[in-house]
Each structure stands twice: as C-alpha cells, then as structure tokens.
One Martini backbone bead per residue (centre of mass of N, CA, C, O) as a GRO file, in nm:
protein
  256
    1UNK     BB    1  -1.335   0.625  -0.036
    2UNK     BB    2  -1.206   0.281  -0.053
    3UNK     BB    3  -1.209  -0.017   0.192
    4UNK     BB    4  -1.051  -0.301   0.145
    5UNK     BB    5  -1.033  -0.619   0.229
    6UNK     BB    6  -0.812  -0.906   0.148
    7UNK     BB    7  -0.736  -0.969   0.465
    8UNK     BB    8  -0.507  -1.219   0.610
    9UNK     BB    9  -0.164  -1.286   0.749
   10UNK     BB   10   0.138  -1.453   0.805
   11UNK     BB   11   0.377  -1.363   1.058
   12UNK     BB   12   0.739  -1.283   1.182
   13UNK     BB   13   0.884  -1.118   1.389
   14UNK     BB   14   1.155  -1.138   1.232
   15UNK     BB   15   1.024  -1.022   0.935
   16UNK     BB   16   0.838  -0.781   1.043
   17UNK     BB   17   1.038  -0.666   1.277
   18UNK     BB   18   1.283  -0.536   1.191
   19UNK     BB   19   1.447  -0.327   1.356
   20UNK     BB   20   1.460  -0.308   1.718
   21UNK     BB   21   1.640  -0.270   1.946
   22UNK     BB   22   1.495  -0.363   2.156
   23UNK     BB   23   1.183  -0.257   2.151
   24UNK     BB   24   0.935  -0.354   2.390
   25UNK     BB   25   0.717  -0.363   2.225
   26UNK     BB   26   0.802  -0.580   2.059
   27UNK     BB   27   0.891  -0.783   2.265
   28UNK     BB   28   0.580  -0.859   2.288
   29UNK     BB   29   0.537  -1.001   2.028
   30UNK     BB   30   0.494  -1.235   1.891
   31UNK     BB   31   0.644  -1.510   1.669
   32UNK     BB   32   0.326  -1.511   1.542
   33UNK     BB   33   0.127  -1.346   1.307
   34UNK     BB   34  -0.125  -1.106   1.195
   35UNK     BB   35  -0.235  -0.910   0.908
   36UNK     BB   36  -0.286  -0.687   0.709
   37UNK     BB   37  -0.508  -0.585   0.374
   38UNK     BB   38  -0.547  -0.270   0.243
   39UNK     BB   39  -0.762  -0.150  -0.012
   40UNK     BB   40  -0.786   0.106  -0.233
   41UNK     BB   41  -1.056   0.278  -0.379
   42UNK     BB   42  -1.114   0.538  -0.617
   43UNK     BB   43  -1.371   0.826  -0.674
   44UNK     BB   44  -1.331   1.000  -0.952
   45UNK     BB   45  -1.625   1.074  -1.062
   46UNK     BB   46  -1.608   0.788  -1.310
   47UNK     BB   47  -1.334   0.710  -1.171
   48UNK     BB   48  -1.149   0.474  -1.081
   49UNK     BB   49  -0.910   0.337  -0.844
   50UNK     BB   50  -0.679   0.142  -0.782
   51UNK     BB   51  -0.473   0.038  -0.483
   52UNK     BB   52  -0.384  -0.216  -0.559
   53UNK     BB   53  -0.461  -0.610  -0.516
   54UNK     BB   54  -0.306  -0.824  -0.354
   55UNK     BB   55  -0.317  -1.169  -0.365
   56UNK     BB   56  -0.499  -1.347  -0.489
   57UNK     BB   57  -0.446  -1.627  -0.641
   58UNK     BB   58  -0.187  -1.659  -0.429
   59UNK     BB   59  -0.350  -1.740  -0.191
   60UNK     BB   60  -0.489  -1.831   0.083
   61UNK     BB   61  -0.802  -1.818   0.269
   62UNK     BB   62  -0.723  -1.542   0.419
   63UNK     BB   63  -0.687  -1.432   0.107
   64UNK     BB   64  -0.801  -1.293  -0.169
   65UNK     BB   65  -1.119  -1.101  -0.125
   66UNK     BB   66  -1.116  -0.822  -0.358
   67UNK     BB   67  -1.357  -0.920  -0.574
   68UNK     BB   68  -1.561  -0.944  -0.354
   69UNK     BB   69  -1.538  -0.668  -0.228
   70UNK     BB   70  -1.604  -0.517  -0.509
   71UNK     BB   71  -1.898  -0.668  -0.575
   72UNK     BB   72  -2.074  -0.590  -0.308
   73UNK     BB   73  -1.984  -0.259  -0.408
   74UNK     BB   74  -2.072  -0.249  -0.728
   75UNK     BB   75  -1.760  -0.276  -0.847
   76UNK     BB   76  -1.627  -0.421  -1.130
   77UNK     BB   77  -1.374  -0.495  -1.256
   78UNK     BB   78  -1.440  -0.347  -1.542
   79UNK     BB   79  -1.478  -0.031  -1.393
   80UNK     BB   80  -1.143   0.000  -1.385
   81UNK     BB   81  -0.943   0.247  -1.491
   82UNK     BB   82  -0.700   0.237  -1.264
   83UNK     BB   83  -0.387   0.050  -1.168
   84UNK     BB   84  -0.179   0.097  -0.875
   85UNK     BB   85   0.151   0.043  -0.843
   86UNK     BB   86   0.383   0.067  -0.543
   87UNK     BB   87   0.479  -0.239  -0.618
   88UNK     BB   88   0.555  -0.551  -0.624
   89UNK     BB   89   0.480  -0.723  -0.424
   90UNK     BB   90   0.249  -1.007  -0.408
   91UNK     BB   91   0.037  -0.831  -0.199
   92UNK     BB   92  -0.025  -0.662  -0.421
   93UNK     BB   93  -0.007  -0.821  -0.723
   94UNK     BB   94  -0.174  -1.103  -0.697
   95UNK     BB   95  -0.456  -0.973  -0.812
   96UNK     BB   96  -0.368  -0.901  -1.136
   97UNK     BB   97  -0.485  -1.208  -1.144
   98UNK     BB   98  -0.764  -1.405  -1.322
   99UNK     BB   99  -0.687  -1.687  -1.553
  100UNK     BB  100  -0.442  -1.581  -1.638
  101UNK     BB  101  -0.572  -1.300  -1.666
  102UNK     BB  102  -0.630  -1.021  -1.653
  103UNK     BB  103  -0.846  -0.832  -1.379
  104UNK     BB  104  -0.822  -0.557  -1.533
  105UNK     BB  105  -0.881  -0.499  -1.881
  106UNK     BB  106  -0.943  -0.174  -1.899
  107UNK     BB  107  -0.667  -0.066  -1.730
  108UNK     BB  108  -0.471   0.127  -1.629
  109UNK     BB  109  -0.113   0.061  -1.554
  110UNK     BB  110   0.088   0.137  -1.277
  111UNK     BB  111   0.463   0.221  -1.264
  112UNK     BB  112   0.795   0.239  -1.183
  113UNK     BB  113   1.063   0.187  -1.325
  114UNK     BB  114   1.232   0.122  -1.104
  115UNK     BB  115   1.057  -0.129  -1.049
  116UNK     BB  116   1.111  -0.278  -1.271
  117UNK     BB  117   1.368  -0.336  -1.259
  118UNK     BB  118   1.373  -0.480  -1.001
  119UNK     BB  119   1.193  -0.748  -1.113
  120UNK     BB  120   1.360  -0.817  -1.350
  121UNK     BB  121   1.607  -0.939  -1.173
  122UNK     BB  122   1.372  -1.192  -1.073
  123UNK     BB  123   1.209  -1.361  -1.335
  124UNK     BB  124   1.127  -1.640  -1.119
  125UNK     BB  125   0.945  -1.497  -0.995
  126UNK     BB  126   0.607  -1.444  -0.924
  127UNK     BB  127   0.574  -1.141  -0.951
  128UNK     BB  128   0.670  -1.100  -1.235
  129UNK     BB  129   0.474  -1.311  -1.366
  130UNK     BB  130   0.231  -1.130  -1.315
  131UNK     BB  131   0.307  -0.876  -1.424
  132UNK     BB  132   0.373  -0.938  -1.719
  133UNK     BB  133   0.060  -1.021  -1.785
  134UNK     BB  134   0.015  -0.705  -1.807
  135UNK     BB  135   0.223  -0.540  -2.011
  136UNK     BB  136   0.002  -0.390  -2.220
  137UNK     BB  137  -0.091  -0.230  -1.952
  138UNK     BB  138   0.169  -0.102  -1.880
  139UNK     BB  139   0.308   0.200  -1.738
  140UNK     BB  140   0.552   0.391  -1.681
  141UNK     BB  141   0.755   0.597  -1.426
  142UNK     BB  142   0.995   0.847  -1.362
  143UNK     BB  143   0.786   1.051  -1.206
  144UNK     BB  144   0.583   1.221  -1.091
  145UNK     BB  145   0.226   1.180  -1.113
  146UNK     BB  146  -0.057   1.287  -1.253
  147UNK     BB  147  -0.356   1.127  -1.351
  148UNK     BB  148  -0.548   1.280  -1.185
  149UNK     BB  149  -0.704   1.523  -1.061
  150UNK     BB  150  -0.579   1.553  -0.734
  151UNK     BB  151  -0.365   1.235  -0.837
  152UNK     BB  152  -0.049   1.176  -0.680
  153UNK     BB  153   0.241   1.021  -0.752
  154UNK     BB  154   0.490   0.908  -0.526
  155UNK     BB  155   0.796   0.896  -0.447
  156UNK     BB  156   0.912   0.603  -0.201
  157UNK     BB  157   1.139   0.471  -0.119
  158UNK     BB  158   1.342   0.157   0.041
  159UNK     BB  159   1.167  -0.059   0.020
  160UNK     BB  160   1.170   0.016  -0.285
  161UNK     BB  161   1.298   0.189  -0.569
  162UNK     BB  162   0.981   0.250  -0.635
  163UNK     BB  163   0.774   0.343  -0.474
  164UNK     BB  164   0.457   0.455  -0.379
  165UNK     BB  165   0.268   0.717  -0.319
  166UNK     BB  166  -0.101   0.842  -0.280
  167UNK     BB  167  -0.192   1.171  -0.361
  168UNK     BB  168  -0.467   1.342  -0.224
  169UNK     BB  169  -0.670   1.618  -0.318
  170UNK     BB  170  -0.897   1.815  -0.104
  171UNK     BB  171  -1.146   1.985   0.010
  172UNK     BB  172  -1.083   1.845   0.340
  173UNK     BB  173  -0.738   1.732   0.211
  174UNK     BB  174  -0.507   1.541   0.253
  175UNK     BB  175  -0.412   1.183   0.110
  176UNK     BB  176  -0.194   0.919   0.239
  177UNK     BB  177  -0.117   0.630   0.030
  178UNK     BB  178   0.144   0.428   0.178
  179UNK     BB  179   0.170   0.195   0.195
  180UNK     BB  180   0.483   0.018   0.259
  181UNK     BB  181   0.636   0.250   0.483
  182UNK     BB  182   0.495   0.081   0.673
  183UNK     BB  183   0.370  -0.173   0.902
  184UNK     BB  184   0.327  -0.048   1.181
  185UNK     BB  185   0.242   0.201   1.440
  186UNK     BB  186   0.482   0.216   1.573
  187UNK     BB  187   0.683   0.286   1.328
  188UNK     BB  188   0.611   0.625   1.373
  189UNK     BB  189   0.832   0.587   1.635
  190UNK     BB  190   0.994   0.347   1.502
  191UNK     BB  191   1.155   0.373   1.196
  192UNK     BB  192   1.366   0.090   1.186
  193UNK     BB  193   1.100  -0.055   1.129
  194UNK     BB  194   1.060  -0.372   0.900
  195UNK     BB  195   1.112  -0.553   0.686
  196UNK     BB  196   1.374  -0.788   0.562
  197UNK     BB  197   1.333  -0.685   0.242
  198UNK     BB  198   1.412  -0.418   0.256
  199UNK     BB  199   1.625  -0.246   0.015
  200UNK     BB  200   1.685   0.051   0.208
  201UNK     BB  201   1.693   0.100   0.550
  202UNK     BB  202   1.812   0.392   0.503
  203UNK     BB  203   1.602   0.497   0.306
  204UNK     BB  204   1.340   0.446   0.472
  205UNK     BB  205   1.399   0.627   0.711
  206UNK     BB  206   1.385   0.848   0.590
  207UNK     BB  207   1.108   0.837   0.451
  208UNK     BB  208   0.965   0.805   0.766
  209UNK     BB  209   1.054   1.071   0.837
  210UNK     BB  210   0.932   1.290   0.660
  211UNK     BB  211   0.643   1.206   0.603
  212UNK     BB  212   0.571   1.232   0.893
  213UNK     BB  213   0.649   1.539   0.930
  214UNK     BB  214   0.462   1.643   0.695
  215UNK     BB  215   0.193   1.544   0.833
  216UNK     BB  216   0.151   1.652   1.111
  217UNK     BB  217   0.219   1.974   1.018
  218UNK     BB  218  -0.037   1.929   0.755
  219UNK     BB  219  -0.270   1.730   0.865
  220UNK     BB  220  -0.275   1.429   0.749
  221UNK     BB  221  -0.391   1.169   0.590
  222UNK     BB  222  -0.321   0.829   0.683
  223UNK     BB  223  -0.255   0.528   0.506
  224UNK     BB  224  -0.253   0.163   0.530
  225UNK     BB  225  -0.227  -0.163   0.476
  226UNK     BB  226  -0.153  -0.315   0.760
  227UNK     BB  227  -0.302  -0.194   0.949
  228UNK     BB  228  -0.576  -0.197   1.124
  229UNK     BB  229  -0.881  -0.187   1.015
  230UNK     BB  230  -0.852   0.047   0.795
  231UNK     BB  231  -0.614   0.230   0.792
  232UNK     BB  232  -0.712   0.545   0.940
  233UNK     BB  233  -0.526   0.873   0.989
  234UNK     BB  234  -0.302   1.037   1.211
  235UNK     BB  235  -0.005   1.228   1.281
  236UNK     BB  236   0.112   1.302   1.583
  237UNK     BB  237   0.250   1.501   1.849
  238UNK     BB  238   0.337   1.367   2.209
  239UNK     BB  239   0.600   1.483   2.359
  240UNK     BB  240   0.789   1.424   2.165
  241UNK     BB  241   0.593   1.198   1.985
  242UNK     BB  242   0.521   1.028   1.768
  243UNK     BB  243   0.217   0.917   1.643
  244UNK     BB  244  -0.081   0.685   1.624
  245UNK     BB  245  -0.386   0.827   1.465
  246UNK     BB  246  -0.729   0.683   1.446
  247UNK     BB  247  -1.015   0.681   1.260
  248UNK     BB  248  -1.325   0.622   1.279
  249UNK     BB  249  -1.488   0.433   1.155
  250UNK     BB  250  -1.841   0.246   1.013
  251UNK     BB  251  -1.732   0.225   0.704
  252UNK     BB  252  -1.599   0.196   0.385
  253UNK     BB  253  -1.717   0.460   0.284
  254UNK     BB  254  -1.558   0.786   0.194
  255UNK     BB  255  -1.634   1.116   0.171
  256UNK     BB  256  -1.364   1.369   0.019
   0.00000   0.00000   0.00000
C-alpha cells in the first residue's frame, strides 16, 4: 500500500465544513485553510490499483503532483493494471488526462453505474468532460464487487449516489479506504461535519455513522484522502467518543 501526495488544495470553511451547528472544534478554523490530497496505489502481487487520480492537469501549483510522485517510485503510468474511481468529483477525476489523452491508457477504469448517471446530468462540467475521455476504458458496476482477491469495491452513497469505499482484507487485518466519506478527523466525532455539496447529507451521516462502528468494532484500518498525509489510521471509542487514531508512518509504502 502505496500512499501518495497530490498536493493540497484550498477551501473555505463554509464550503468544507457545512453542517457543524455550532460545533466549537470548528469554530476554531480559520475562515480559509488548505487540505490535503491522498492517493493510495495498491500493489497486489503484479497489479496496480491506483485509487483516485486527483486533480492532474485540471489544479494550480500546489496540487496535481500524483505522476511525479508515482515516477519518483519507479511506478510509470502505463504499469498500473485498474483505476478506480471513488467518485466524479474534480479532485478524484482530474488526473485522468494527460494532453488530453487517458493518463493511464493500459488501465482498466472502474465507477459506480450511479456515479456515471450522476455526473451525466452535468454535461458541461469539467467532471463529466475529463470522465468522457477516458469512456472507452470504463467499466460501471451495479453492485459491490471484487475486483482482484480480497479487493472489494464497497457502495457508500451520500457524498455522492455512487461513492465507493475500496475495502482490502489482508493477513494483518482489513483496511478501508474511505476517499471523501470523511473530510477532516473531528468528523468522525460529528458526523454532521461534510462539504456543502455533499449530495445527500442525510444518507452521508447513515454512511458515516455505519461505517465509524463497524470499523471501531472490528479494529479496521482506515485511510482518508483529505485528512492530514499520509491519511492512515484507526476509530477508537474513548469515552463513549469515537475519535480518530492515526497511525505513525515514516514511509511512503506499507507491507499490509
């Protein structure tokens, strides 16, 4: 497991953290800061799995970073075997081209049927316009879905009616990675916490109140791609308070 910088992005905290009703954590942050962006790339015996691509050609200076540093680690575009997509958002989707051609062109391209249908109704976004560019290489799914041995894409909507989360179950335990069903780690105490277009605010707290407790109780690893790099660790109960616990890295890749 392979975790990579995109960059970091900047955002308003009325744009990144709606529904906080009140919350004093939040109302601690400045009214603009910056985010991360993490990139996992798994290596499951000879195959690639890039999870999400960030924002590529489409970013400013400080992000659109994941070729270089997937370069950096002796990884080359054309070596990744399947690109899963999270979800449409720009920030996922927008390193999907490179000059205008797929950036990964050997890859098989996977999304959820409903994500496609979602960003469909949206014709004229840059979303759908870089998605579109690589349709010859994507495949939809309907339902969760393995894709290599004991990696599975998992539906969790609200974020958006397609989200996937990619749960990876190995011998040292399971880890799910979560791309934007979380936006920052206090979220995992107020799950209320989303950006202001999350599509279905009332299905995103289901989804994140689910996933919190079924990862706590069953010791789950959990990455994030906004949370602070690498984005890597686990949901604690300490005190009747889920909380997040991250995890100490000092490397890039991780043996899992």
């Amino acid at each position: 497991m392979m975790i990579f910088s995109d960059g970091q992005f900047p955002v308003t905290k009325d744009f990144f953290l709606a529904g906080a009703n009140g919350d004093r954590e939040v109302e601690c942050f400045p009214d603009e800061f910056e985010v991360a962006l993490n990139v996992v790339c798994l290596q499951i015996g000879s195959k690639y799995i890039l999870i999400d691509t960030g924002f590529g050609e489409t970013a400013g200076q400080e992000s659109g970073h994941l070729l270089t540093h997937l370069n950096q680690s002796g990884i080359h575009r054309h070596m990744i075997d399947y690109v899963v997509l999270s979800h449409s958002h720009l920030d996922h989707t927008g390193g999907l081209v490179k000059n205008e051609k797929p950036a990964f062109p050997n890859a098989v391209h996977i999304m959820s049927k409903k994500e496609w249908l979602y960003s469909e109704q949206t014709p004229d976004s840059r979303e759908f316009k870089v998605i579109n560019k690589v349709l010859p290489l994507l495949i939809l799914i309907e339902e969760d879905t393995e894709i290599v041995p004991g990696v599975w894409l998992k539906h969790t909507p609200g974020h958006t009616p397609g989200h996937l989360t990619v749960e990876v179950r190995t011998n040292h335990g399971v880890y799910l990675i979560t791309n934007d069903v979380f936006n920052i780690p206090h979220s995992i105490f107020n799950t209320s916490l989303r950006v202001v277009l999350e599509e279905d605010p009332v299905q995103g707290i289901r989804t994140r109140n689910q996933l919190i407790q079924s990862a706590c109780e069953k010791q789950v690893f959990i990455h994030s791609c906004h949370f602070p790099y690498p984005g890597l660790g686990m949901i604690e109960n300490k005190n009747s308070r889920y909380q997040w616990k991250p995890i100490d890295v000092y490397h890039d890749s991780l043996d899992i």
